[in-house]
Each structure stands twice: as C-alpha cells, then as structure tokens.
matplotlib code that plots the C-alpha trace (Angstrom):
import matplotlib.pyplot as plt

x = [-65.3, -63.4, -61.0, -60.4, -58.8, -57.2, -55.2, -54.6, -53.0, -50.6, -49.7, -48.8, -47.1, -45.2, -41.2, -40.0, -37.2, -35.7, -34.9, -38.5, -39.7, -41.7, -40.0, -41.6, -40.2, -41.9, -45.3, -44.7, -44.0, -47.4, -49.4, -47.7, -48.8, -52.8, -55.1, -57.0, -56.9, -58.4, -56.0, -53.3, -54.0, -54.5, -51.1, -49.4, -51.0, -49.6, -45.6, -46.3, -47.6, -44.5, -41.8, -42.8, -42.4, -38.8, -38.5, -39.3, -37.7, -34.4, -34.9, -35.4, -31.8, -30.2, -32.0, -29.1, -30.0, -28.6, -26.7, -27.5]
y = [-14.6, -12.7, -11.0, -14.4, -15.4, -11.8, -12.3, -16.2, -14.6, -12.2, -15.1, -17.4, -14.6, -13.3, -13.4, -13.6, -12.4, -16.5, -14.4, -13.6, -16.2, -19.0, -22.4, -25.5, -25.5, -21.8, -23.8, -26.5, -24.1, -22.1, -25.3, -26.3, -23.3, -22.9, -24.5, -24.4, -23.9, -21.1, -19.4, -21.0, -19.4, -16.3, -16.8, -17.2, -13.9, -12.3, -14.0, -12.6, -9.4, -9.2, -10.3, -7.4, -4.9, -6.6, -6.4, -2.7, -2.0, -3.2, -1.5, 2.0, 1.0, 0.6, 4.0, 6.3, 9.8, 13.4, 14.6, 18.5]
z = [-11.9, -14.5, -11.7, -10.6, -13.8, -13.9, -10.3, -11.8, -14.6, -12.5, -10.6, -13.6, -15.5, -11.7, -11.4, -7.7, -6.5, -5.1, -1.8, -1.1, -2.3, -0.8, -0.1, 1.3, 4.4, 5.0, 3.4, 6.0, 9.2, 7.7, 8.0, 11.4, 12.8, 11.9, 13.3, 9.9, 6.2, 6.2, 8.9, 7.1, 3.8, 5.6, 7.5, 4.1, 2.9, 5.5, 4.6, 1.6, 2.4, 4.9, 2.4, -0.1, 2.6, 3.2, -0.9, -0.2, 2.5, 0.3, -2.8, -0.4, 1.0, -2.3, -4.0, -4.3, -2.6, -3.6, -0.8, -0.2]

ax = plt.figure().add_subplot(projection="3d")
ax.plot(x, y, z, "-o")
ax.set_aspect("equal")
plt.show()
C-alpha cells in the first residue's frame, strides 16, 4: 500500500499548468462517453496521458536551438 500513498502524495503536492489541466466540463464529457467507471477512469488516464505529450510537445517548440 505504501506506493499508494507515495502516488497520493505526488498528486497532492502536483502544480498543473491551468492549460492542461482538467476542468469539469472535460470530467463531464469523460463520463458521457464510458459506458463504465472503470472505462471512464481509464478514459481520463488517457486525457491525461495525452495532455502531457501536448505539455511536451510545447516546451520542445519553445527550446531555443543552436543554429549550425
């Protein structure tokens, strides 16, 4: 149980970016669309998982590169 409280902890202690973060009305369309709550927590996994690679995908944009 003790990685349990370990991810809790992360989660409690977390600061998210307000543009990738999760607002009820994405919550809302989650639930809408799963035909359970198991598929809807998985569903949400997956917004998350896909907002981080968006967060990524930003940061990688913003990197300054040398030019050769």
């Amino acid at each position: 149980m003790a990685r349990v409280t370990n991810v809790m902890k992360k989660i409690k202690n977390a600061e998210v970016n307000t543009y990738y973060d999760l607002c009820l009305d994405n919550i809302n369309e989650i639930i809408d669309n799963s035909p359970g709550a198991i598929s809807a927590v998985c569903n949400g996994f997956l917004f998350g998982y896909l907002q981080g690679m968006k967060a990524e995908k930003s940061k990688s944009k913003n990197t300054c590169k040398p030019i050769i």
